[in-house]
Backbone of each chain as ProteinMPNN parsed JSONL, in Angstrom:
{"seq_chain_A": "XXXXXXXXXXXXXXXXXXXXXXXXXXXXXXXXXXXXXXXXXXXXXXXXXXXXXXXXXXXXXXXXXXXXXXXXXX", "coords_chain_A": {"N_chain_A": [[-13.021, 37.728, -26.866], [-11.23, 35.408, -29.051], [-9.489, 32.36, -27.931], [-6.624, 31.915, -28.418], [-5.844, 29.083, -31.057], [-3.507, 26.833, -30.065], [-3.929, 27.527, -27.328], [-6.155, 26.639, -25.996], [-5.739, 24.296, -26.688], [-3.425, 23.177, -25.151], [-4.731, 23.937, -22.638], [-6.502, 21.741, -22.605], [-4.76, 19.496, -22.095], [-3.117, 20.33, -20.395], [-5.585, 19.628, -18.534], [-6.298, 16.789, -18.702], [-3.933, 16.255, -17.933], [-3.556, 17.055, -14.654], [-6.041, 15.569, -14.23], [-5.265, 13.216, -14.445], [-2.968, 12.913, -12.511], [-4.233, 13.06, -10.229], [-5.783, 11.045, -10.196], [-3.447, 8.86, -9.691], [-2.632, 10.016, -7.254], [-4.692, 8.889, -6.208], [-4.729, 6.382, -5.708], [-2.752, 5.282, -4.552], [-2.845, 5.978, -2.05], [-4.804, 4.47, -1.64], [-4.23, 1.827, -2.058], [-3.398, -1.494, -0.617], [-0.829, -3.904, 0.293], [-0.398, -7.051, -1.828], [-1.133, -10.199, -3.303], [-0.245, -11.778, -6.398], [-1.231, -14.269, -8.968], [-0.656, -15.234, -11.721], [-1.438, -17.298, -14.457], [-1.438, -19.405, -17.389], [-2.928, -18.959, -20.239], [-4.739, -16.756, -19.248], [-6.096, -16.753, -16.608], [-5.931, -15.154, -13.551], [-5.53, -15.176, -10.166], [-5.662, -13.951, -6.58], [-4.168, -13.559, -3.547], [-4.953, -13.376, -0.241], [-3.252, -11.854, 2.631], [-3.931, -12.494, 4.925], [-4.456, -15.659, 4.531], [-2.822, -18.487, 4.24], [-1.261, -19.781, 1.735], [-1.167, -16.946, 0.814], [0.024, -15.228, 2.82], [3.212, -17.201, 2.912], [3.611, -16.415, -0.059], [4.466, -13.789, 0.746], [6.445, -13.954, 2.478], [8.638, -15.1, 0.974], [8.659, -13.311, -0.683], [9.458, -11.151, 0.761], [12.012, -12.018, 1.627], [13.109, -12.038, -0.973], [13.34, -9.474, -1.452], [14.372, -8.377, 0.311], [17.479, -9.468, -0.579], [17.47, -7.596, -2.51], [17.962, -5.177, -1.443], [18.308, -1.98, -0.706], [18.004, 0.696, -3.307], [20.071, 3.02, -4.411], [20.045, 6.394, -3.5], [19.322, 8.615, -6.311]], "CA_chain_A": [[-11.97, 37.374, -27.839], [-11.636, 33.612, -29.348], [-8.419, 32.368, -27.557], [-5.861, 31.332, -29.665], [-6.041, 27.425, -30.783], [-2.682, 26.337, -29.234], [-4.612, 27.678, -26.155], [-6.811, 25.393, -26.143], [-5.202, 22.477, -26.847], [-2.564, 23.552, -24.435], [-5.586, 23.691, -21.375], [-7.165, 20.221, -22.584], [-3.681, 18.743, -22.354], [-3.081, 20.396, -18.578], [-6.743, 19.065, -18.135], [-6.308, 15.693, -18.69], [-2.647, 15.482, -16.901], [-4.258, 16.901, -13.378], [-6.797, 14.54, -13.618], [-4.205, 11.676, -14.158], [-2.313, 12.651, -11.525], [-5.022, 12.643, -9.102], [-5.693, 9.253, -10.05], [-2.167, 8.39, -9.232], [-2.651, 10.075, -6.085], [-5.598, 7.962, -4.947], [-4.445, 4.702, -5.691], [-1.275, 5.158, -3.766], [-3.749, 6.365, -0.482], [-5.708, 3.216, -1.513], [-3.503, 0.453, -2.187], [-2.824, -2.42, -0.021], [-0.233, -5.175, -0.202], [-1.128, -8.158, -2.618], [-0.359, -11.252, -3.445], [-1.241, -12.335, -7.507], [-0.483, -15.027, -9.75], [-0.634, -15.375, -13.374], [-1.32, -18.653, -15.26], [-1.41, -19.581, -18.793], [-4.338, -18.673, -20.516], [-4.916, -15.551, -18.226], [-6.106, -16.775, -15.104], [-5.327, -14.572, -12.169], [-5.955, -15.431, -8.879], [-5.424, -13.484, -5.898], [-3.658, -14.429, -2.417], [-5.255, -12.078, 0.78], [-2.138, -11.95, 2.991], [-3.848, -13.264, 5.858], [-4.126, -16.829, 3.841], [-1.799, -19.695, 4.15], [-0.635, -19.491, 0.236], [-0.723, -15.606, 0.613], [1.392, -15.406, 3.75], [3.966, -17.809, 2.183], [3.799, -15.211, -0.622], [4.871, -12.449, 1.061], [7.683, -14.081, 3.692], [8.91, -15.377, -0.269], [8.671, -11.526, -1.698], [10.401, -10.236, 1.55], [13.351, -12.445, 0.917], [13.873, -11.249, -2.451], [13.16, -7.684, -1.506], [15.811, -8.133, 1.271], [18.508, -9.815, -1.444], [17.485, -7.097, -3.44], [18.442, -4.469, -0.96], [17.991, -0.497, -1.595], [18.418, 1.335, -3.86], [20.936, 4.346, -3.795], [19.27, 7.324, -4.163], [20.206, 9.2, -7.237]], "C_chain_A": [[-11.812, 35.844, -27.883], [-10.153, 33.252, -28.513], [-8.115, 31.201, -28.237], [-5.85, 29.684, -29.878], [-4.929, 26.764, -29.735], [-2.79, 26.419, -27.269], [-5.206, 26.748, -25.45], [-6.278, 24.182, -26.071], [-4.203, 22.419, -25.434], [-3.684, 23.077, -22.632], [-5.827, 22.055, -21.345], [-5.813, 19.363, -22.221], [-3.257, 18.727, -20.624], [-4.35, 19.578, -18.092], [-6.18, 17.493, -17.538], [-4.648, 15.301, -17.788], [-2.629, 15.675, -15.186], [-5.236, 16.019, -13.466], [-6.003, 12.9, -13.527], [-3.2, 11.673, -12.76], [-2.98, 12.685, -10.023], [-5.812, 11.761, -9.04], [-4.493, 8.676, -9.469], [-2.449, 8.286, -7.837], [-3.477, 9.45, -5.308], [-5.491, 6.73, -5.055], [-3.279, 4.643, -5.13], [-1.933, 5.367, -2.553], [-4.358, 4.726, -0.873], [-5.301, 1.577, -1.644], [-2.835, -0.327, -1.086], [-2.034, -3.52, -0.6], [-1.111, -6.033, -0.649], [-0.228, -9.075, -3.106], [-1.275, -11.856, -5.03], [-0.511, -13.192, -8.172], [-1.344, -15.539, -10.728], [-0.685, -17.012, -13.696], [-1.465, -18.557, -16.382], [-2.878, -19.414, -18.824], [-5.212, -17.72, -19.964], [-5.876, -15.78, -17.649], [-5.394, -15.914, -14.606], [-5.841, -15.205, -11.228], [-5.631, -14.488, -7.316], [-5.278, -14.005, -4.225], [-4.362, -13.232, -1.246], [-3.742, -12.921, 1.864], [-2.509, -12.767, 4.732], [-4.343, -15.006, 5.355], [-3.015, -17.675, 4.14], [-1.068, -19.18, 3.235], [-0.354, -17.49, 0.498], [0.271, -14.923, 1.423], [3.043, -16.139, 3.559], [4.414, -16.778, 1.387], [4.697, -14.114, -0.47], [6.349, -12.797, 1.948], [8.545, -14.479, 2.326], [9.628, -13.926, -0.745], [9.729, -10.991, -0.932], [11.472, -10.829, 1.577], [14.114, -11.686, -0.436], [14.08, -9.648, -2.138], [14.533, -7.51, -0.396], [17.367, -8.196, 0.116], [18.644, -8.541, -2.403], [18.104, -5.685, -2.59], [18.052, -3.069, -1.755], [18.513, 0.232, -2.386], [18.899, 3.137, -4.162], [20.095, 5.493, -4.441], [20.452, 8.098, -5.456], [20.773, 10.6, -7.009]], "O_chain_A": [[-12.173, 35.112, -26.961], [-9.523, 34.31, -28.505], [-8.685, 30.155, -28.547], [-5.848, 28.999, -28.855], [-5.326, 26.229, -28.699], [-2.196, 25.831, -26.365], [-4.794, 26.165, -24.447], [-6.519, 23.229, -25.331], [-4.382, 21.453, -24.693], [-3.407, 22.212, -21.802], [-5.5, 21.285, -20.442], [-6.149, 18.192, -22.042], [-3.118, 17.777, -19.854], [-4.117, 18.794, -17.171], [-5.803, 17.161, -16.414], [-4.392, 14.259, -17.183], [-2.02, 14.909, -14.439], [-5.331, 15.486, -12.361], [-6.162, 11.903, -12.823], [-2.801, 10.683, -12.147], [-2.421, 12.419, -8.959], [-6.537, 11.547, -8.069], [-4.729, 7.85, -8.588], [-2.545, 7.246, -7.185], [-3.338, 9.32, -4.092], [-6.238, 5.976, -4.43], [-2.718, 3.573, -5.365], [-1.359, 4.669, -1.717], [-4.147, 3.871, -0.013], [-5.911, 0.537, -1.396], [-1.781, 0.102, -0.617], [-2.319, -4.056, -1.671], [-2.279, -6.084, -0.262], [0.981, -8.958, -3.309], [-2.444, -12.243, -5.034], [0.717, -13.108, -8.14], [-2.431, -16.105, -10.618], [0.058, -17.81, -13.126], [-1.7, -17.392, -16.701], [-3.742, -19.595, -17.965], [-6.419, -17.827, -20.177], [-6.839, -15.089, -17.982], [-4.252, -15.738, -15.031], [-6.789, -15.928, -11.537], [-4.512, -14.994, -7.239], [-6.133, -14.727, -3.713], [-4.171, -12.066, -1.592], [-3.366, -14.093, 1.834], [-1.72, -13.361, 5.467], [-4.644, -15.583, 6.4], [-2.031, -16.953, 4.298], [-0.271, -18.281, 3.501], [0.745, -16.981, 0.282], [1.167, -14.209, 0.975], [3.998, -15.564, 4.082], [5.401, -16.137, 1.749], [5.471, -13.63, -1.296], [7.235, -11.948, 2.039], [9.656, -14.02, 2.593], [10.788, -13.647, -1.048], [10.722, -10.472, -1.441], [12.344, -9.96, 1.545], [15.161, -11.092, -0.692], [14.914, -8.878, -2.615], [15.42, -6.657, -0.411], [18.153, -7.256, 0.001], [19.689, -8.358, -3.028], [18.864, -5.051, -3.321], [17.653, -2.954, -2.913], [19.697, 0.493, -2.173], [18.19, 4.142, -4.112], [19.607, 5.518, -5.571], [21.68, 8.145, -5.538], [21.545, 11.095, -7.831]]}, "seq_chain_B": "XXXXXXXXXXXXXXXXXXXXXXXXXXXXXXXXXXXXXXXXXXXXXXXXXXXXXXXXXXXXXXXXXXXXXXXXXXXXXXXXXXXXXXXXXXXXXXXXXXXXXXXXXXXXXXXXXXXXXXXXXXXXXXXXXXXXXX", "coords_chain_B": {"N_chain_B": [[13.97, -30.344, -4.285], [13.085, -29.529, -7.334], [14.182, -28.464, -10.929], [14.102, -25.015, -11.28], [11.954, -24.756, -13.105], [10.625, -26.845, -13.588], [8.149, -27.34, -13.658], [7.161, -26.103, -15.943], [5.475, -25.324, -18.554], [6.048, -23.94, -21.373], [7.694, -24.94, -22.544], [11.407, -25.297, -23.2], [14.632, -23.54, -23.599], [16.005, -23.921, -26.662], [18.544, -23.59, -26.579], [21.815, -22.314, -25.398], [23.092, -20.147, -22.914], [25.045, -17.515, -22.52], [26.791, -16.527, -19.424], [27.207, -13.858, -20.214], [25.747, -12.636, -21.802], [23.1, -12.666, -20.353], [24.267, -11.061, -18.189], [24.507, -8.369, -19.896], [22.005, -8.49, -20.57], [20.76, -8.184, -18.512], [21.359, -5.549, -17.401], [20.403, -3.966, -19.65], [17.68, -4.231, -18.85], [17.85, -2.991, -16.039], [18.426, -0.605, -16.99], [16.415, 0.35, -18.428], [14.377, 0.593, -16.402], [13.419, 2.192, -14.484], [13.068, 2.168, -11.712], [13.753, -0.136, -11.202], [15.192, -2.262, -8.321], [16.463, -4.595, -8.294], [17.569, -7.591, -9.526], [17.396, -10.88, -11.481], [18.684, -13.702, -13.227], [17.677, -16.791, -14.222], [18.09, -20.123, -15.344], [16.571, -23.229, -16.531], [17.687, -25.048, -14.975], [17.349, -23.835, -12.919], [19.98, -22.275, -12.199], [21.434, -19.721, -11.541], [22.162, -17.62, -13.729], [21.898, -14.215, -14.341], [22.925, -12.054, -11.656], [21.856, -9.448, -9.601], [24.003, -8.875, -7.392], [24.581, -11.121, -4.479], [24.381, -13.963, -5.614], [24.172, -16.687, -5.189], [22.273, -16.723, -2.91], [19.768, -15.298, -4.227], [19.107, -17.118, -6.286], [18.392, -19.102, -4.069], [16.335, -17.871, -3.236], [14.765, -17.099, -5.05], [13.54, -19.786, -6.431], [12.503, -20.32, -4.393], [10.027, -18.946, -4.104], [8.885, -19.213, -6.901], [8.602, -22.1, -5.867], [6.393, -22.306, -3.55], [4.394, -20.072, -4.977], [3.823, -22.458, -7.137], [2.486, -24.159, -5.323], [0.514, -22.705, -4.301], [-1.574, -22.378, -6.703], [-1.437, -25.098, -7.542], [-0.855, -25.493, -9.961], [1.406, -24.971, -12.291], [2.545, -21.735, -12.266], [2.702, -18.909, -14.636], [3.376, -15.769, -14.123], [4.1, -13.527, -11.537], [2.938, -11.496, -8.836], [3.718, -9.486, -6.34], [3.081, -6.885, -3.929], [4.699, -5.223, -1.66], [4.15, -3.271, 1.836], [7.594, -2.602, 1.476], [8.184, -3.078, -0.583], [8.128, -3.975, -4.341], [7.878, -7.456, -6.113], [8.14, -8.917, -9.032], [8.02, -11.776, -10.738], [8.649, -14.141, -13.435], [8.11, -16.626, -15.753], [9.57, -17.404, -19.176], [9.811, -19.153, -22.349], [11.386, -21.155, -21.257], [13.006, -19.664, -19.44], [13.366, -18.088, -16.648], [12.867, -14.918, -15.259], [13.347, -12.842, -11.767], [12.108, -9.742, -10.179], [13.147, -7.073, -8.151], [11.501, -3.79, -7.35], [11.126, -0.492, -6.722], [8.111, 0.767, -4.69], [4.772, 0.712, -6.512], [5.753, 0.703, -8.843], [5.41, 0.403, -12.902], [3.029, -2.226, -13.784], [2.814, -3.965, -15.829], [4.379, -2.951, -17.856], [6.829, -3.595, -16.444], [6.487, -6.29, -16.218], [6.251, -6.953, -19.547], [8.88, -5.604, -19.944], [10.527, -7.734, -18.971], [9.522, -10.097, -20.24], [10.363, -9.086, -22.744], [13.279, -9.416, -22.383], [13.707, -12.003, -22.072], [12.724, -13.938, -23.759], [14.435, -12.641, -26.185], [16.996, -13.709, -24.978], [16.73, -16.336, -25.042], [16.499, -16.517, -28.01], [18.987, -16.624, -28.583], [20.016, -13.927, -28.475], [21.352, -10.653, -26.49], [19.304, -9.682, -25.103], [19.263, -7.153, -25.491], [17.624, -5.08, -27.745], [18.079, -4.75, -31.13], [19.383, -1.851, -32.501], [17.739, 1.236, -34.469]], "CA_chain_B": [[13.329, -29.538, -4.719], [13.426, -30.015, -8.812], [14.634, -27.251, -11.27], [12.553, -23.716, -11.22], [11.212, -24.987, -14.397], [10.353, -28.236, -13.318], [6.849, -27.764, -14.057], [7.279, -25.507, -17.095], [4.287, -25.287, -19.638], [5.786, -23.326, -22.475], [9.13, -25.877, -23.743], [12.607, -24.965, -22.774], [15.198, -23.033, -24.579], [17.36, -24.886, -26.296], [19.808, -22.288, -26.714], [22.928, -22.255, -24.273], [22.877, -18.807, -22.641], [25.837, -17.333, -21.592], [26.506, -15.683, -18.568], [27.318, -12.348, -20.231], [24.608, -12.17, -22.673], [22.261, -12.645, -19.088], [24.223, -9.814, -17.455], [23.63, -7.506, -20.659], [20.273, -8.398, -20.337], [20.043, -7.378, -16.78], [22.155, -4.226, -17.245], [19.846, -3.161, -20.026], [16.37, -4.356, -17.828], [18.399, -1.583, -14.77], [18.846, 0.787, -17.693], [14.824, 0.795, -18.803], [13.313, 0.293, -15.263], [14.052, 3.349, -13.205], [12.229, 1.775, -10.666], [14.339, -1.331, -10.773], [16.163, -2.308, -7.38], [17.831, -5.947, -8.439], [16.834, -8.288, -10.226], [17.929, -11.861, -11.849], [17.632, -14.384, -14.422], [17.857, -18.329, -13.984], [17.802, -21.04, -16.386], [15.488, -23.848, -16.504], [17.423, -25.902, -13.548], [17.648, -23.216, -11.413], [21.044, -21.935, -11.822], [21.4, -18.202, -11.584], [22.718, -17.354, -15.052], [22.944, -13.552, -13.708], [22.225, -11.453, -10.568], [22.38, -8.223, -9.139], [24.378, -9.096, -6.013], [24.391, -12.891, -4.085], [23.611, -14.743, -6.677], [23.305, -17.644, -4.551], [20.574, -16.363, -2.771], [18.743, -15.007, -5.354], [18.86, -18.675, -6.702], [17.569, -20.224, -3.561], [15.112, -17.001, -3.057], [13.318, -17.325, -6.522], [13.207, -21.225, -6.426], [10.889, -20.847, -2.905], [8.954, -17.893, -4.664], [7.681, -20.407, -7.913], [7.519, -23.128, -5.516], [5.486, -21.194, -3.604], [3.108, -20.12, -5.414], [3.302, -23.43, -7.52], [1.345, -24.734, -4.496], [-0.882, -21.874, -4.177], [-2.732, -22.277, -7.364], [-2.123, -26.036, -7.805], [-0.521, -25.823, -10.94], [2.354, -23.853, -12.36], [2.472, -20.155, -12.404], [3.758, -17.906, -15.344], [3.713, -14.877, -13.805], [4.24, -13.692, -9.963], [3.117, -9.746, -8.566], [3.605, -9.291, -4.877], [3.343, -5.703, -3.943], [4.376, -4.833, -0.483], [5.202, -1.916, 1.644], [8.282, -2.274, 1.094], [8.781, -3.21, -2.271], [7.337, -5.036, -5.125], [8.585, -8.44, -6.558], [7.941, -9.658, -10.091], [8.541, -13.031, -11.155], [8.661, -14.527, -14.242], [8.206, -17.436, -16.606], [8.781, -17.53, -20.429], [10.489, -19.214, -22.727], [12.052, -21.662, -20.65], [13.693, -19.195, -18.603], [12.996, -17.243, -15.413], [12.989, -13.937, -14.615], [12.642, -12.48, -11.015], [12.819, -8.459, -10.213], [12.117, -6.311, -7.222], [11.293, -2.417, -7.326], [10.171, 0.67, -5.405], [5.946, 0.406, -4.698], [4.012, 1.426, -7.557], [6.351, 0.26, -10.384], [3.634, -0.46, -13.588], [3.431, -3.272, -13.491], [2.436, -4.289, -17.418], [5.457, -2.379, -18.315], [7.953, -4.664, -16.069], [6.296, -7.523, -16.844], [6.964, -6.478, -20.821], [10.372, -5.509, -20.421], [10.969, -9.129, -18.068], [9.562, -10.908, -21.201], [10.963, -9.367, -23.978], [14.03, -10.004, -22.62], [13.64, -13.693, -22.268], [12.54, -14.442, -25.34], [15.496, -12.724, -26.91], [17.75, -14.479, -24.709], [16.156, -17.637, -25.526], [16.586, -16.587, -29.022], [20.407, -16.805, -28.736], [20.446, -12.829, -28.067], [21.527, -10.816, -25.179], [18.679, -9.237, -24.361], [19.325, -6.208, -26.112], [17.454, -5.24, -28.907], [19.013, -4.225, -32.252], [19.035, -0.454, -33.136], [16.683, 1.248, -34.995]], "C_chain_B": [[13.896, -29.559, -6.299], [13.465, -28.375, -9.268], [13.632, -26.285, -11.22], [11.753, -24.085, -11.79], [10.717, -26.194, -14.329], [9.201, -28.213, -14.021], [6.486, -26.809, -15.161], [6.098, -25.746, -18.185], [4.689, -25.062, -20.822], [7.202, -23.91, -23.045], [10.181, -24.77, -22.725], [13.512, -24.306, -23.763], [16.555, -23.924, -25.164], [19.072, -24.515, -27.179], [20.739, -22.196, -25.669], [22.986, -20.98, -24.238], [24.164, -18.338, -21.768], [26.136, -16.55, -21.057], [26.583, -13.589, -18.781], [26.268, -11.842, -21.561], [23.289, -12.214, -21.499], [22.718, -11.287, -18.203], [24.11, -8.624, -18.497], [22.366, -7.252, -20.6], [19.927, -7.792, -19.059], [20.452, -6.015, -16.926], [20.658, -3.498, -18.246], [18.07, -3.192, -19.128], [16.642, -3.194, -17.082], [18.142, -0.486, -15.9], [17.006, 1.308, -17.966], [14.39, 1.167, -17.586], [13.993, 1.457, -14.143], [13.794, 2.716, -11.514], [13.012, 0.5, -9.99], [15.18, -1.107, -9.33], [17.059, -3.436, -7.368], [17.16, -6.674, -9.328], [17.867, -9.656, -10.936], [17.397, -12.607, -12.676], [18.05, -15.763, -14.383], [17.443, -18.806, -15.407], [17.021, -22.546, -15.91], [16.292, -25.098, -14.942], [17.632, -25.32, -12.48], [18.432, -22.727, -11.218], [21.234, -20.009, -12.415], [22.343, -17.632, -13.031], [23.525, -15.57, -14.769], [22.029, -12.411, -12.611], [22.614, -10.173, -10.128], [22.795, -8.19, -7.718], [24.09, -10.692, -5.727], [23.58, -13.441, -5.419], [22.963, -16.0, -6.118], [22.007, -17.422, -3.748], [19.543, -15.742, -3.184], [18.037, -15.767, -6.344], [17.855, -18.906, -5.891], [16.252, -19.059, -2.971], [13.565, -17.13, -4.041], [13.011, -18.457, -6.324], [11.893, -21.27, -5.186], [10.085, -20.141, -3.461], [8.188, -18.524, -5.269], [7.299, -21.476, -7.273], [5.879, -22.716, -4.672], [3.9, -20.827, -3.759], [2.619, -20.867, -6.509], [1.721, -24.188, -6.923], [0.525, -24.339, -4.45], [-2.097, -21.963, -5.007], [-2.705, -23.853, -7.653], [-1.69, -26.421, -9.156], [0.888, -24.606, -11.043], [2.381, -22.593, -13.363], [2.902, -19.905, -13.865], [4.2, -16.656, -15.008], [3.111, -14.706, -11.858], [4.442, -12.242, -9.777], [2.967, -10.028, -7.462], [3.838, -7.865, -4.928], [3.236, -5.927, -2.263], [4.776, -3.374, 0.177], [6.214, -1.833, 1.325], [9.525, -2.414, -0.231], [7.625, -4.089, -3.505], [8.351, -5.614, -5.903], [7.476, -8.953, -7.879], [8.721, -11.026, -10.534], [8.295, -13.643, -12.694], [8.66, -16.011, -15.509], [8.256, -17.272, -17.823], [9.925, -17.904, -20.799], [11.46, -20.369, -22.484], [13.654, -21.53, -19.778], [13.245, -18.782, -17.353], [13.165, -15.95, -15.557], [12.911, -13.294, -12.963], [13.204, -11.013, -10.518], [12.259, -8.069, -9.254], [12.632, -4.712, -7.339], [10.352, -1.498, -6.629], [8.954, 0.12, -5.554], [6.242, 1.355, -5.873], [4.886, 1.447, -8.37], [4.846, -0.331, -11.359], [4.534, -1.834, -14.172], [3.906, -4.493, -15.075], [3.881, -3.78, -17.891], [6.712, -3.255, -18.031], [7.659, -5.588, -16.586], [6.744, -7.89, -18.667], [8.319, -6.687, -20.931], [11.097, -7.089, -20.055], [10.852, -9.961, -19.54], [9.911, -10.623, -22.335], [12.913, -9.648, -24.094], [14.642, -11.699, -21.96], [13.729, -14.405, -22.814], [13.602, -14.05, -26.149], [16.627, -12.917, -26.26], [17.904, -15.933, -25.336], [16.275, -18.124, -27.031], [17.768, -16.529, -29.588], [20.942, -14.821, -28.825], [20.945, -12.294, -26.901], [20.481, -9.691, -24.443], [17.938, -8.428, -24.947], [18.706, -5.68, -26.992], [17.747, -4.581, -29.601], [18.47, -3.039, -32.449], [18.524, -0.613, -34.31], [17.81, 1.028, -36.756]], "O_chain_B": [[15.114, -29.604, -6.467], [13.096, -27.397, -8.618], [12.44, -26.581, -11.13], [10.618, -23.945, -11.334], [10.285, -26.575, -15.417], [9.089, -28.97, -14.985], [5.266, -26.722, -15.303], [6.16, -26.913, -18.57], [4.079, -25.683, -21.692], [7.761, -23.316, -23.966], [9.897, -23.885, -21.917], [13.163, -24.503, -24.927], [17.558, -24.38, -24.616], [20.01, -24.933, -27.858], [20.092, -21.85, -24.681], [22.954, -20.395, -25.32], [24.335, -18.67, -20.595], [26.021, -15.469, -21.635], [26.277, -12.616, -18.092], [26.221, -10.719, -22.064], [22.306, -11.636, -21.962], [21.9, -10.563, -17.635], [23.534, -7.67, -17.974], [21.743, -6.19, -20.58], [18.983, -7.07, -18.737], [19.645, -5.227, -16.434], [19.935, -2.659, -17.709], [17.453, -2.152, -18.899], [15.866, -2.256, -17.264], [17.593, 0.554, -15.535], [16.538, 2.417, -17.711], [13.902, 2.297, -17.613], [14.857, 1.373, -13.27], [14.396, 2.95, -10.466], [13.002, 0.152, -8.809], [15.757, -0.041, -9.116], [18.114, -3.478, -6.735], [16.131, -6.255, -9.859], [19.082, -9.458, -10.922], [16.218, -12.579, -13.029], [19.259, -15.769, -14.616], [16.786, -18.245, -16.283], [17.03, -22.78, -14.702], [15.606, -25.748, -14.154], [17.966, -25.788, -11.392], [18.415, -22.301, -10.063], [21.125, -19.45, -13.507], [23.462, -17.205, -12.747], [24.726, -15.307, -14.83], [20.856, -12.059, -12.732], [23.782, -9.83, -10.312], [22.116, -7.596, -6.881], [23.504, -11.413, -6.534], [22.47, -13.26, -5.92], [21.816, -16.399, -6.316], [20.91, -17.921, -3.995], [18.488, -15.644, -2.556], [17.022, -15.522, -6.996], [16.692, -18.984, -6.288], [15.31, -19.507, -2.318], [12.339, -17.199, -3.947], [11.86, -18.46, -5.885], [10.85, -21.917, -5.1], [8.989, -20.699, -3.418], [7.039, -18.714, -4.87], [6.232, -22.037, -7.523], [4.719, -22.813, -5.071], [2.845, -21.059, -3.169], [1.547, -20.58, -7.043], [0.651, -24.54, -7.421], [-0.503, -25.015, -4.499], [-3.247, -21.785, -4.605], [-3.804, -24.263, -8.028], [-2.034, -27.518, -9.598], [1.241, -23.744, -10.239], [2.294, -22.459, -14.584], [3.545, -20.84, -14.343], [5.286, -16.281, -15.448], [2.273, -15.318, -11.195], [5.431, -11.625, -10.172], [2.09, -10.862, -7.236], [4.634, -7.431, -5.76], [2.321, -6.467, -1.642], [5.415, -2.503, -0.413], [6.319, -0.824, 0.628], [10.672, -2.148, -0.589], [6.546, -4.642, -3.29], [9.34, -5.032, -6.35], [6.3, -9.279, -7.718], [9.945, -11.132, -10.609], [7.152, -13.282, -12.972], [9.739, -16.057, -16.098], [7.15, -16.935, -18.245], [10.966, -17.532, -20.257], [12.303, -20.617, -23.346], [14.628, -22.242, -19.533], [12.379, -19.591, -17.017], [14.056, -15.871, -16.403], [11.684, -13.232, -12.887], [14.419, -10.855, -10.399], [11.082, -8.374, -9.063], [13.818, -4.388, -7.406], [9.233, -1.671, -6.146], [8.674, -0.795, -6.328], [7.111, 2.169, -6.186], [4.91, 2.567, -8.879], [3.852, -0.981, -11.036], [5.619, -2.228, -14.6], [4.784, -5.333, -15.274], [4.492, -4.699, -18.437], [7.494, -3.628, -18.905], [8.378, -5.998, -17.496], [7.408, -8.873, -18.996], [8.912, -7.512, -21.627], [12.024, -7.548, -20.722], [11.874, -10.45, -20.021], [9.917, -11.52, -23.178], [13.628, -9.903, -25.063], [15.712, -12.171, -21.577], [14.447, -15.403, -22.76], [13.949, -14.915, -26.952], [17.568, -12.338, -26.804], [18.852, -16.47, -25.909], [16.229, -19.283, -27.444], [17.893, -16.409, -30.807], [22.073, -14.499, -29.189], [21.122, -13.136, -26.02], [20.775, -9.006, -23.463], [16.719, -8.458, -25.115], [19.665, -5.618, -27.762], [17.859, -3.441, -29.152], [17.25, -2.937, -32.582], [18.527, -1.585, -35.065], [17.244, 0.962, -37.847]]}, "name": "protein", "num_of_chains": 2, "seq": "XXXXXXXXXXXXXXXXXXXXXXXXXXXXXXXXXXXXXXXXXXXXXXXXXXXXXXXXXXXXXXXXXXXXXXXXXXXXXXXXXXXXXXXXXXXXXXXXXXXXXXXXXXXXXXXXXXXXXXXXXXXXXXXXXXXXXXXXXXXXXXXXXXXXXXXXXXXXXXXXXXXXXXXXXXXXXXXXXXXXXXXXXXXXXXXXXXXXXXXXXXXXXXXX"}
């Protein structure tokens, strides 16, 4: 039996949102802290945290992240 | 240590911004950004226009952040992603304002950065942030 179109579309739609979310899930297993910065004309550059400038970086970030304090769960 | 903007690339606003068209703007930034945990917005000499909590040290927090990573690249920044465990910090230039925001890990990042600059620019543009219904 042909299964119905909304079927279909319905699978391709689950398809594609398990495979997005097991992208999600491996870049959250794979991600390390970073340190980046933007310039005009899109330059990036990237700081590794054991660096001078990238260490700076981060004792910088963890200030703010302290000031910024947590947020209440909902 | 000279204003945030000291070394500014993209002109200054020369719009007077006042402090409650900066905390609209932040309120609606909290309202988009689920993710948001504080966040603030300075004006070109540094003075905290408006903050989510200490303002003063959210002043003299951002000011070490752009200097910072002024030094790091040697010239001055427009934009600033630190992701750590326990948070991630966005920073901001445009307009001849500041932005700087921190939120849970794994906020996207394109998305903050967006919402940071569009409401900059319509600060800058004598708005408060906000933008006009449809």
């Amino acid at each position: 039996m042909v299964p119905k179109p909304h079927r279909v579309l319905l699978d391709r739609v689950s398809g594609y949102a398990d495979e997005a979310a097991a992208y999600v899930r491996r870049r959250r297993a794979l991600r390390r802290p970073f340190a980046r910065l933007y310039y005009r004309g899109g330059r990036a550059e990237d700081h590794a945290a054991d660096s001078i400038a990238g260490g700076e970086l981060f004792v910088a970030a963890g200030r703010l992240i302290e000031v910024a304090g947590r947020r209440p769960k909902a | 240590m000279g204003g945030i903007l000291a070394e500014m690339a993209d002109g200054e606003t020369s719009t007077t911004i006042s402090g409650d068209a900066a905390e609209a703007a932040l309120a609606y930034l909290a309202e988009m950004s689920p993710d948001l945990r504080g966040a603030a917005i300075l004006d070109a000499a540094g003075s905290v226009l408006a903050a989510g909590g200490d303002a003063d040290r959210w002043g003299e927090d951002a000011a070490a952040l752009f200097d910072v990573a002024d030094r790091a690249g040697g010239e001055a920044v427009e934009q600033v992603h630190v992701g750590t465990e326990q948070g991630e910090v966005f920073a901001l230039r445009h307009a001849g304002l500041a932005a700087v925001a921190v939120t849970d890990r794994f906020a996207l990042s394109s998305l903050t950065f967006f919402d940071m600059r569009s409401l900059l620019r319509d600060l800058a543009a004598g708005g408060n942030g906000v933008p006009d219904g449809p």
